[in-house]
DRENPA-3360 file (N, C-alpha, C; in nm, 2 decimals, always signed):
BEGIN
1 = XXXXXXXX = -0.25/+1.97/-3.55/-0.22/+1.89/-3.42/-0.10/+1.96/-3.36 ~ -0.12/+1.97/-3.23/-0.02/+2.08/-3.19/+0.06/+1.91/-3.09 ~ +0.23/+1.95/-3.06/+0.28/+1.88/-2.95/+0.35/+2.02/-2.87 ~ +0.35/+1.97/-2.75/+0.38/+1.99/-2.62/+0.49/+2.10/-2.66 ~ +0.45/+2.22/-2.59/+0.52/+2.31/-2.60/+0.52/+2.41/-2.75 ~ +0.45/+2.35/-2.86/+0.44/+2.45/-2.96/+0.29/+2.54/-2.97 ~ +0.31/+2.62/-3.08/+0.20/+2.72/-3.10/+0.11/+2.79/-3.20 ~ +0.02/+2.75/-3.21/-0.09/+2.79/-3.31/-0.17/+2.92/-3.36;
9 = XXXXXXXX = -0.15/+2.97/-3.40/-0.18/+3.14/-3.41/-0.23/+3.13/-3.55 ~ -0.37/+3.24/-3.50/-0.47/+3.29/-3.63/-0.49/+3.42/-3.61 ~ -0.52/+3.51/-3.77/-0.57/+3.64/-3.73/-0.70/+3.63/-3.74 ~ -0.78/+3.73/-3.70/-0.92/+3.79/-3.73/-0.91/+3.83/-3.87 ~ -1.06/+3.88/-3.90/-1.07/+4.00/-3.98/-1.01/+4.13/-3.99 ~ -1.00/+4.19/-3.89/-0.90/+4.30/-3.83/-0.74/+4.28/-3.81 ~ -0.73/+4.14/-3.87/-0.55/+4.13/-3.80/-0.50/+4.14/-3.66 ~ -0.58/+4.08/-3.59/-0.58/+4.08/-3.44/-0.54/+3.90/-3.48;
17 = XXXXXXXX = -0.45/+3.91/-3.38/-0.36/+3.75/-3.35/-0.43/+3.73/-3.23 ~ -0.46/+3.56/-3.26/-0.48/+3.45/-3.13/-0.40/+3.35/-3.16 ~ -0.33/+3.35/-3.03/-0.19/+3.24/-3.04/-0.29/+3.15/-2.95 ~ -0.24/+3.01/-2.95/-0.28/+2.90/-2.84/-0.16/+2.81/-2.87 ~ -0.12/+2.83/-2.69/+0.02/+2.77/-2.68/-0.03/+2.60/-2.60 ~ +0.03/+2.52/-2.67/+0.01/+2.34/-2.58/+0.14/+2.36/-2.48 ~ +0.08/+2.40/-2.38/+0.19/+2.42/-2.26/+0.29/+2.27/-2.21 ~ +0.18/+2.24/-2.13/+0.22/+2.07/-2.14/+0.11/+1.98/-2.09;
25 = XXXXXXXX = +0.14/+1.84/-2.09/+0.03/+1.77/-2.08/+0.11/+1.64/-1.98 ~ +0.02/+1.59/-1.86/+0.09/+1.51/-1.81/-0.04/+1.43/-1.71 ~ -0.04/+1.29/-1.66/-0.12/+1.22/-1.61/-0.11/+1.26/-1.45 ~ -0.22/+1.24/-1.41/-0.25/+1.27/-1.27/-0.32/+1.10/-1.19 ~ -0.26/+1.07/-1.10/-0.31/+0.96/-1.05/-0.33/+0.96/-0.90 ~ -0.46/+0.91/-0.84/-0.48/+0.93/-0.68/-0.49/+0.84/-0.65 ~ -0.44/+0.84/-0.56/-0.43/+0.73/-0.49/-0.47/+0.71/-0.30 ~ -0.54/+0.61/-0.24/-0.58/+0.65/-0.10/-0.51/+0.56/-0.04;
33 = XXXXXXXX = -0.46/+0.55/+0.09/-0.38/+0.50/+0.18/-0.46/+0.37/+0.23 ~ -0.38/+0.29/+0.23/-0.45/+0.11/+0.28/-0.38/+0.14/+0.44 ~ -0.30/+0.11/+0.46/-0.20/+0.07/+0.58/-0.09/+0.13/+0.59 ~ +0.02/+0.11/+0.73/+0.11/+0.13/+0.74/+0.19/-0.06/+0.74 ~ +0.29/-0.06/+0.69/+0.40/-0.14/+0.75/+0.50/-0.16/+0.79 ~ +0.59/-0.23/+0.80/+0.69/-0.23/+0.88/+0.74/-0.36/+0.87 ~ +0.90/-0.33/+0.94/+0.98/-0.43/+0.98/+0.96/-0.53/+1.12 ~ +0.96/-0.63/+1.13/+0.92/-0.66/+1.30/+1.02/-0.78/+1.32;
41 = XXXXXXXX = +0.99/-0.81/+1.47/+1.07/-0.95/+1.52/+0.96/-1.02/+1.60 ~ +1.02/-1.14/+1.60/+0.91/-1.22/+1.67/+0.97/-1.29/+1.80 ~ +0.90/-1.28/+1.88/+0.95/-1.33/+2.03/+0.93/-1.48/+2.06 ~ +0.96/-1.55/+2.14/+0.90/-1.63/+2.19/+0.95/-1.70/+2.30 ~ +0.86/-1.73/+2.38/+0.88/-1.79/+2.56/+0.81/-1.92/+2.54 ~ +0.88/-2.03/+2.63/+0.84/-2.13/+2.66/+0.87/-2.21/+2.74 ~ +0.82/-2.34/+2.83/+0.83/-2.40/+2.89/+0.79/-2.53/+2.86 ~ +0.83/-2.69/+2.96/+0.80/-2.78/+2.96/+0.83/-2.87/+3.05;
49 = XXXXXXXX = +0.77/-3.02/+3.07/+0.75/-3.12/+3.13/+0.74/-3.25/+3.08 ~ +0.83/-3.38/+3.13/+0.80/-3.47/+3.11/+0.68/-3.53/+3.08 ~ +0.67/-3.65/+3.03/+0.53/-3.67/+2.98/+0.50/-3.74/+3.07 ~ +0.36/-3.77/+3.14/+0.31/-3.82/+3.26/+0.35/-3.71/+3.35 ~ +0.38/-3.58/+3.39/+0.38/-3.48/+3.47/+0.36/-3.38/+3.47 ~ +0.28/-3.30/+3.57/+0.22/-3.24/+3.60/+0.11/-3.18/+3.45 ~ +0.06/-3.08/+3.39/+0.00/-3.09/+3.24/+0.01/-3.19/+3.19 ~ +0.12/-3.24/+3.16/+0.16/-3.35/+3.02/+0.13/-3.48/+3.05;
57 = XXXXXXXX = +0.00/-3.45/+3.01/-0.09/-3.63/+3.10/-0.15/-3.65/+2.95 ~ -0.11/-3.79/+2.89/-0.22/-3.82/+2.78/-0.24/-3.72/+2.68 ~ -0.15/-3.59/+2.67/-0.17/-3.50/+2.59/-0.27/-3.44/+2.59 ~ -0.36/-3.45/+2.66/-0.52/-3.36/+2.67/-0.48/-3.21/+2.67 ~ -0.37/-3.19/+2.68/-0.34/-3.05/+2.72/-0.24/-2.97/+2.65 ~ -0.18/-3.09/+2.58/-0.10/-3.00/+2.43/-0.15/-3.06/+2.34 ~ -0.11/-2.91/+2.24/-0.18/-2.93/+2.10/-0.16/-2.76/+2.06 ~ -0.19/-2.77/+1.91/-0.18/-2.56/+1.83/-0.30/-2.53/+1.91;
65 = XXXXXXXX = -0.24/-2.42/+1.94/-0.34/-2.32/+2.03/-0.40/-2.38/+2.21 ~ -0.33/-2.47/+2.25/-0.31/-2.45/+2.37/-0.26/-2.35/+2.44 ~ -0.33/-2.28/+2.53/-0.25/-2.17/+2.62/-0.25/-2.20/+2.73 ~ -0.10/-2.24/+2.77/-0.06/-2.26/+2.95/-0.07/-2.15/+2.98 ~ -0.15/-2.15/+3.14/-0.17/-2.02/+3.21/-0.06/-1.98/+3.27 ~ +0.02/-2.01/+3.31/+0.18/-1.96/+3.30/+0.25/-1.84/+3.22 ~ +0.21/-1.91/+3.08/+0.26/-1.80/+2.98/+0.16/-1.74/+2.92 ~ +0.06/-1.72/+2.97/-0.09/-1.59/+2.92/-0.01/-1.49/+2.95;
73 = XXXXXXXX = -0.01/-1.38/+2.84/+0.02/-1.23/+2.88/-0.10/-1.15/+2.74 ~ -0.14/-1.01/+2.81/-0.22/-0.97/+2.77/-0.15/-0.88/+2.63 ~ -0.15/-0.85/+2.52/-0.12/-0.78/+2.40/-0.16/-0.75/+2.28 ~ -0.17/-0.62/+2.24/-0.23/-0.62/+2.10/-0.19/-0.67/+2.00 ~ -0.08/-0.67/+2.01/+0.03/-0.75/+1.88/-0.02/-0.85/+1.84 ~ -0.02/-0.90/+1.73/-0.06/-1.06/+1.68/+0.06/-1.19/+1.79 ~ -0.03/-1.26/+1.80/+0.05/-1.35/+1.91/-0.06/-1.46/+1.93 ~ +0.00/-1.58/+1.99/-0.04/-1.70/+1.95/+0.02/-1.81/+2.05;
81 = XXXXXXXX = -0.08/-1.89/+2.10/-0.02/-2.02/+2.16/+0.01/-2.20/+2.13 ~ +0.07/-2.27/+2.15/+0.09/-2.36/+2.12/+0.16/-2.48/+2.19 ~ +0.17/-2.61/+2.19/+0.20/-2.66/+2.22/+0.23/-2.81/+2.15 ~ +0.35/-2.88/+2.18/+0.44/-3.01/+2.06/+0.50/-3.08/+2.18 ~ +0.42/-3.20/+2.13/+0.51/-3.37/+2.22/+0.62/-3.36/+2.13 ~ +0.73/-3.37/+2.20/+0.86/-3.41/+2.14/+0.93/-3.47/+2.23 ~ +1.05/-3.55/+2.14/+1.10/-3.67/+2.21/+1.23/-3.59/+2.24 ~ +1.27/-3.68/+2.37/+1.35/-3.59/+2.46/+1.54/-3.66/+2.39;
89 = XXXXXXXX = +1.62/-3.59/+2.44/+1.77/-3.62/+2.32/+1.76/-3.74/+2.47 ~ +1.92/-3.75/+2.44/+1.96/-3.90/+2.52/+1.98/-3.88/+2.68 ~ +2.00/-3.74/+2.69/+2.06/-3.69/+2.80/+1.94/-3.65/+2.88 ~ +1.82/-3.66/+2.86/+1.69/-3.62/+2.93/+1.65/-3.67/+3.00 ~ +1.60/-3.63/+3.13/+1.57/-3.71/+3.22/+1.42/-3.75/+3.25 ~ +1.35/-3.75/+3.12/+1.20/-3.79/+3.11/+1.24/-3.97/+3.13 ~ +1.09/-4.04/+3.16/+1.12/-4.17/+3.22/+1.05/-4.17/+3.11 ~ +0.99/-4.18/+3.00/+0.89/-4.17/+2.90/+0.99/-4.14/+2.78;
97 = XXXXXXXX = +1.08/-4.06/+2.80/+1.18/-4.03/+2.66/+1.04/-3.92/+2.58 ~ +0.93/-3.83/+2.65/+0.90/-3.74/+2.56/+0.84/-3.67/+2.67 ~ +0.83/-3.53/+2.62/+0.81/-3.41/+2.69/+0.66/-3.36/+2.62 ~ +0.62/-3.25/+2.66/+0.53/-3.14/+2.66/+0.60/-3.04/+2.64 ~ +0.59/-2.91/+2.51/+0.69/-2.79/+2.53/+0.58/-2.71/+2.50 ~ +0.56/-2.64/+2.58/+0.43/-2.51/+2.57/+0.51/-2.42/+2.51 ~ +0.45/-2.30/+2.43/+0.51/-2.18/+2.39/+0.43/-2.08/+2.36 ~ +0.45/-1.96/+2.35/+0.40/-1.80/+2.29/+0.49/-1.77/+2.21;
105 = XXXXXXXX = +0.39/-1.70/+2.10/+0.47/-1.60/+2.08/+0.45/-1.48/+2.01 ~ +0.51/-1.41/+1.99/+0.43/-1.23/+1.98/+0.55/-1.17/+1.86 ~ +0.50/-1.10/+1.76/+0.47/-1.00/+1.68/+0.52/-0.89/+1.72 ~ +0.65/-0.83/+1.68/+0.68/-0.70/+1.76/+0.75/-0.63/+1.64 ~ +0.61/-0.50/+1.57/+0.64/-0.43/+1.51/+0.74/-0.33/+1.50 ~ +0.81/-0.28/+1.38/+0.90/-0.17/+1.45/+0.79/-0.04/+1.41 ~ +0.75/-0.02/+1.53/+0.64/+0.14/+1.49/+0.72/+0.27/+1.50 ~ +0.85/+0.28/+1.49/+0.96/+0.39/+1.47/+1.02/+0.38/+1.34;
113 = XXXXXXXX = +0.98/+0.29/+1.24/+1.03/+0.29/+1.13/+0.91/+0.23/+1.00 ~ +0.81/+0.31/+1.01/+0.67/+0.23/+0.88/+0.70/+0.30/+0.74 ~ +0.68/+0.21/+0.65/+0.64/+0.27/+0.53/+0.48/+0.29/+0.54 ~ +0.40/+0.34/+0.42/+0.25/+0.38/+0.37/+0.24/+0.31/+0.30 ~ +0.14/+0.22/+0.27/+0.14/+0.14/+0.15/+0.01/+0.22/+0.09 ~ +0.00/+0.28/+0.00/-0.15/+0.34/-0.10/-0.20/+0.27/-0.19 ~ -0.29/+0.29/-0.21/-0.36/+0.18/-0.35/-0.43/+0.26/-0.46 ~ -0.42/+0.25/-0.56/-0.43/+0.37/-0.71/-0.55/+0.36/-0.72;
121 = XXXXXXXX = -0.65/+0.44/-0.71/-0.79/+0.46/-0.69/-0.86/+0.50/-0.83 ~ -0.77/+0.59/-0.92/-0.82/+0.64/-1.03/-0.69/+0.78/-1.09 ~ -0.68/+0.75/-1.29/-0.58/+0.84/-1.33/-0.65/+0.91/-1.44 ~ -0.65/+1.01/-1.45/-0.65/+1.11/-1.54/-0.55/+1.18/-1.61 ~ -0.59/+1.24/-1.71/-0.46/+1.31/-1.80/-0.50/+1.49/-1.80 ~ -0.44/+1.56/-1.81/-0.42/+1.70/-1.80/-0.34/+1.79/-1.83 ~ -0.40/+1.88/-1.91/-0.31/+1.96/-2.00/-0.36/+2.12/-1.97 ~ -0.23/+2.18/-2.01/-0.24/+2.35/-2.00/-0.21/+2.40/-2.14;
129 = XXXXXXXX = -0.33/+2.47/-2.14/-0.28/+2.56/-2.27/-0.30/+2.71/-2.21 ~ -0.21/+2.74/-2.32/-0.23/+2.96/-2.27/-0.25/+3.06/-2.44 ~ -0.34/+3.08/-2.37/-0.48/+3.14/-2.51/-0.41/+3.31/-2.50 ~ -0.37/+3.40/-2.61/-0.33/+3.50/-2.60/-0.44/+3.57/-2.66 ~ -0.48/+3.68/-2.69/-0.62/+3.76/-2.81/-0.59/+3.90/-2.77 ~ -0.56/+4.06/-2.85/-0.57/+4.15/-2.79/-0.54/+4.20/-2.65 ~ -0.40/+4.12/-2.67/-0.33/+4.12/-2.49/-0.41/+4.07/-2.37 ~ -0.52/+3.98/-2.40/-0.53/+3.92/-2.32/-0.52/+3.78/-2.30;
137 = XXXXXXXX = -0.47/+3.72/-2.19/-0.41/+3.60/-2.12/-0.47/+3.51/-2.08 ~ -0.49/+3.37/-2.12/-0.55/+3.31/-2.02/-0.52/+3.21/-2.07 ~ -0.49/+3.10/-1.92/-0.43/+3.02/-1.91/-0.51/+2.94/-1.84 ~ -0.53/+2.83/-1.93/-0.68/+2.69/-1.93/-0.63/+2.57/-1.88 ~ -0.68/+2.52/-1.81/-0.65/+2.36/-1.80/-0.77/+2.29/-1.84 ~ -0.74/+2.20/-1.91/-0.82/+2.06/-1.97/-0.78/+1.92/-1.86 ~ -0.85/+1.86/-1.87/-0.79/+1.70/-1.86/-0.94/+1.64/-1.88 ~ -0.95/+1.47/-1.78/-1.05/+1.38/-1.89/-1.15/+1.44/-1.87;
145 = XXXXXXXX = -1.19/+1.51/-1.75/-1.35/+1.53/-1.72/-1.38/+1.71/-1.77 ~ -1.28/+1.78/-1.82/-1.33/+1.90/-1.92/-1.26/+1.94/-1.99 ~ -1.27/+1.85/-2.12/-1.17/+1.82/-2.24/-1.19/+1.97/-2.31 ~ -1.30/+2.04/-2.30/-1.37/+2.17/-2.39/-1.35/+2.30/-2.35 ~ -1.30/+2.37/-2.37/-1.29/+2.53/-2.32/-1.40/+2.64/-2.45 ~ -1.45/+2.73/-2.40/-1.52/+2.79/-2.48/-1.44/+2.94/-2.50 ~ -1.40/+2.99/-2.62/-1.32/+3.15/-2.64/-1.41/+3.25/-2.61 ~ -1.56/+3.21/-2.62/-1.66/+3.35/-2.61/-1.59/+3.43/-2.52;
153 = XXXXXXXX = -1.53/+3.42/-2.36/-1.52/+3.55/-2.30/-1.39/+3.59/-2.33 ~ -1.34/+3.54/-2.45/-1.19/+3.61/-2.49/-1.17/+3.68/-2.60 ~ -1.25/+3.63/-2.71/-1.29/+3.67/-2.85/-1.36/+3.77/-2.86 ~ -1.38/+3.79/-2.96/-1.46/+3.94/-2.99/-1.64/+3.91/-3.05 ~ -1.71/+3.95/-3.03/-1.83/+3.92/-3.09/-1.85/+3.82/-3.19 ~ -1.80/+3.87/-3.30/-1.77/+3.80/-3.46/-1.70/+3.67/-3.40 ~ -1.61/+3.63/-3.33/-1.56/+3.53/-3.30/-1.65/+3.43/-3.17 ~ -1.69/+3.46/-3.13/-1.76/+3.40/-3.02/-1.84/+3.25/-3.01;
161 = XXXXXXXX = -1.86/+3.17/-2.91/-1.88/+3.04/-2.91/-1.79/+3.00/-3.06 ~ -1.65/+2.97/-2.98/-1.51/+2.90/-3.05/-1.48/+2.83/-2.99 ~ -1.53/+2.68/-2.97/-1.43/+2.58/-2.86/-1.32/+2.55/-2.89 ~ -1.24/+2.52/-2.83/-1.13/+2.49/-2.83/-1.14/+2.30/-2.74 ~ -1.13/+2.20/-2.82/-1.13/+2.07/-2.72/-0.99/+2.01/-2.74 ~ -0.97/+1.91/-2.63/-0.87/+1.81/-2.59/-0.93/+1.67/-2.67 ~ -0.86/+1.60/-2.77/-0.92/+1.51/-2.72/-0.88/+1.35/-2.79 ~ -0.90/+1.23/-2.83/-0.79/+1.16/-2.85/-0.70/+1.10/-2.76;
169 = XXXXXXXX = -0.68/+1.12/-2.69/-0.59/+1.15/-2.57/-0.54/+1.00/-2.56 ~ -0.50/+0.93/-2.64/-0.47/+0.79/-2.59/-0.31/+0.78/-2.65 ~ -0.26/+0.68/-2.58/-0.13/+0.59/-2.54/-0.10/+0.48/-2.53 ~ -0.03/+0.43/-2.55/+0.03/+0.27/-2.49/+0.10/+0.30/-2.38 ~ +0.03/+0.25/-2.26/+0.10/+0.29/-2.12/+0.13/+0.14/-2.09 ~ +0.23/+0.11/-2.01/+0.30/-0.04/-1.97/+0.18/-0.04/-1.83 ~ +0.15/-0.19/-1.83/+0.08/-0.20/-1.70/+0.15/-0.16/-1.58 ~ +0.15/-0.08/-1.47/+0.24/-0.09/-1.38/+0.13/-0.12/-1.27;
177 = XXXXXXXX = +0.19/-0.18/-1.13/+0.19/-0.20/-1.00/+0.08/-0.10/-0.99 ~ -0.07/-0.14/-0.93/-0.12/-0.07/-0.82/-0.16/-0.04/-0.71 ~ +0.02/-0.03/-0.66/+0.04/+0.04/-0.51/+0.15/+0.18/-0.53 ~ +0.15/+0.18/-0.41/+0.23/+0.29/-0.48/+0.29/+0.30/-0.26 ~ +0.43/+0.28/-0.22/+0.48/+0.25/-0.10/+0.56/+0.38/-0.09 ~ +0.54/+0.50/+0.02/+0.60/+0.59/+0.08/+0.69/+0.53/+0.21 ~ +0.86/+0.60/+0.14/+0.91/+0.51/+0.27/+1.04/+0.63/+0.24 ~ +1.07/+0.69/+0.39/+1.15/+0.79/+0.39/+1.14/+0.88/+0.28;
185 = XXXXXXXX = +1.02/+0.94/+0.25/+1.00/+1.05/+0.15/+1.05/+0.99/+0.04 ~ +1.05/+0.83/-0.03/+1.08/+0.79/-0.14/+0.95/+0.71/-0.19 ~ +0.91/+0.75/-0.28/+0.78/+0.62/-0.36/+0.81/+0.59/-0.44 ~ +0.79/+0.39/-0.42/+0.82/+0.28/-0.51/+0.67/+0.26/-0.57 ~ +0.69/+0.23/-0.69/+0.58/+0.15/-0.72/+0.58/-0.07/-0.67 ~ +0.54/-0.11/-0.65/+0.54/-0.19/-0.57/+0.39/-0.33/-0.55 ~ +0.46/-0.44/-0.56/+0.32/-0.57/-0.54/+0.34/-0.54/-0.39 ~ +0.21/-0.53/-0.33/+0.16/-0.56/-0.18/+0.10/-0.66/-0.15;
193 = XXXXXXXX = +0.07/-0.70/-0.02/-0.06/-0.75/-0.04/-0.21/-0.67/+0.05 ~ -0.30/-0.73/+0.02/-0.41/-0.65/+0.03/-0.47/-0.60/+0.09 ~ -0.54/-0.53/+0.14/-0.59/-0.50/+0.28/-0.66/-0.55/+0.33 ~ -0.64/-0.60/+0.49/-0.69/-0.71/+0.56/-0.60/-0.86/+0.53 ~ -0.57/-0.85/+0.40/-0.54/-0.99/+0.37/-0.40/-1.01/+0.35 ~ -0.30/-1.03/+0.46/-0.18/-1.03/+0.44/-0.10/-1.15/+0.39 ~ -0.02/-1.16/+0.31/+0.07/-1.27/+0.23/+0.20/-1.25/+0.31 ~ +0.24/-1.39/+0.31/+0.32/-1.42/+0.32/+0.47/-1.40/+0.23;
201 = XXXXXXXX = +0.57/-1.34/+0.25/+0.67/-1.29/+0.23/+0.67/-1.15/+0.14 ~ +0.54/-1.09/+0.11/+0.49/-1.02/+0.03/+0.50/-0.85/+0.16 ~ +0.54/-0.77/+0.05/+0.49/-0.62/+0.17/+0.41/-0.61/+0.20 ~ +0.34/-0.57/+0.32/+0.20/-0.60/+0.36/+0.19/-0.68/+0.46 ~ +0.28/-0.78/+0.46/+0.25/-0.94/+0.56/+0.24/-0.89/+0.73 ~ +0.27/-0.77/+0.74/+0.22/-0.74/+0.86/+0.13/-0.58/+0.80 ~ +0.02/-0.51/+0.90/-0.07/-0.42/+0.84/-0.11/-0.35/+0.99 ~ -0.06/-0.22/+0.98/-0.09/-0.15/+1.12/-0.20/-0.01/+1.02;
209 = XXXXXXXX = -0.31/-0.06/+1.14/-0.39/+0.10/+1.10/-0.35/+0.22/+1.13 ~ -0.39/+0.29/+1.11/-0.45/+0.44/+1.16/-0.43/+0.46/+1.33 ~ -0.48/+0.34/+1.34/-0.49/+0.34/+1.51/-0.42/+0.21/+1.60 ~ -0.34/+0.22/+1.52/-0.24/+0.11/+1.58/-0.27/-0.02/+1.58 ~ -0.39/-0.06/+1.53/-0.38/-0.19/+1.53/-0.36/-0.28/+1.45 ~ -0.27/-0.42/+1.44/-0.15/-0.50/+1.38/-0.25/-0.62/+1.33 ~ -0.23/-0.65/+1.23/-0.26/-0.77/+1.21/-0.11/-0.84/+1.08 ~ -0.13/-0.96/+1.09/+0.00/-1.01/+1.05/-0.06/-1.19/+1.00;
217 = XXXXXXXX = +0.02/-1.24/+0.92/+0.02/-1.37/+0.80/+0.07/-1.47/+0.95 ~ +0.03/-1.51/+0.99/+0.03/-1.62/+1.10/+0.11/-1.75/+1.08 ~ +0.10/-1.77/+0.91/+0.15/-1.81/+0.82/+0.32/-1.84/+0.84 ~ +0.38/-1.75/+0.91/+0.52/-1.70/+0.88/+0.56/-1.78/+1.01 ~ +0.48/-1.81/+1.11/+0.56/-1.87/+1.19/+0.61/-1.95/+1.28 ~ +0.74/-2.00/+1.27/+0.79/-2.10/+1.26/+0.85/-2.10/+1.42 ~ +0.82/-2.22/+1.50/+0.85/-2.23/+1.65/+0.95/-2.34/+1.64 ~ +1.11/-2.33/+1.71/+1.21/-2.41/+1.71/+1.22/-2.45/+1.86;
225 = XXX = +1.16/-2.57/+1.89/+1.16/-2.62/+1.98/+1.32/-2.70/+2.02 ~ +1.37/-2.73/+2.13/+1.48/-2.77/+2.15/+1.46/-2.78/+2.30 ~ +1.44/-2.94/+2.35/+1.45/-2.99/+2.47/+1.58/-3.09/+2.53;
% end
């Protein structure tokens, strides 16, 4: 059993040496890109009306996801309308003591500052050995999918079909995270959330493609009304 960096040498019949050096051995993992994310802020515009005026009749006209045509504006950003009867402070001049407060509000990525979020697709392990025989050299890589090297084109007749395998190859590896988050040329390993499916306070919770388009946990947000 050879470790990492030592060396195994035999002669022939002729006293011809074959060293085989365990160069090193180390895991390979790929990974493919989910999304981009980011930092954002959220906007929001609003207006309103006593109750009994003008919209604010019987409430037929507020409620979540009411859109006053007033505040329609067109955007790709995640964005959303709404509307809340609330009771007016003391100082208000509703005759009713409650209002109508319409609102929007919009999702505004920072697309000047994204991380990559990737997802671990599949790992393998991989090793170099370097086979020396009558000065000649060769330097082999193994890993999981061709654990077997054959010496025939290195050996001499009498020696020929000599494999050389990898194999055993097992460890106690710690579960880790699989994502893996590029952000200023630094990769964290890292919980996300998923693609398409964004969580709430989790990285991820907003998800810009390839082609710019945002989707975001709806989840997150919270309208402070004050009439």
């Amino acid at each position: 059993m050879l470790s990492e960096g030592q060396t195994a040498c035999f002669n022939d019949l002729d006293n011809n040496r074959l060293s085989i050096k365990f160069e090193n051995m180390y895991n390979i993992g790929r990974y493919s890109k989910l999304y981009d994310t980011s930092s954002y802020n959220i906007t929001n515009t609003m207006t309103w009306n006593c109750y009994g005026s003008g919209k604010c009749w019987y409430g037929s006209e507020c409620g979540n996801g009411y859109k006053l045509n007033t505040l329609e504006k067109n955007s790709t950003n995640p964005n959303g309308y709404g509307c809340h009867m609330s009771s007016v402070s003391c100082n208000g001049l509703c005759t009713h003591g409650v209002s109508c407060v319409w609102y929007r509000w919009e999702v505004l990525p920072n697309m000047n500052n994204v991380a990559k979020v990737y997802h671990s697709v599949s790992e393998l392990w991989e090793s170099t050995l370097v086979i020396i025989y009558k000065n000649i050299s060769r330097t082999v890589v193994f890993n999981t999918n061709n654990p077997t090297f054959d010496l025939h084109d290195i050996l001499n007749y009498e020696m020929s079909h000599m494999p050389v395998n990898i194999h055993s190859v097992t460890y106690e590896k710690p579960l880790n995270k699989h994502a893996i988050v590029e952000y200023k040329n630094n990769y964290y390993n890292l919980d996300v959330s998923p693609h398409n499916l964004p969580i709430a306070n989790m990285i991820g919770d907003i998800q810009i493609s390839d082609d710019k388009k945002v989707i975001f946990h709806t989840d997150n947000i919270v309208v402070l009304i004050a009439v």
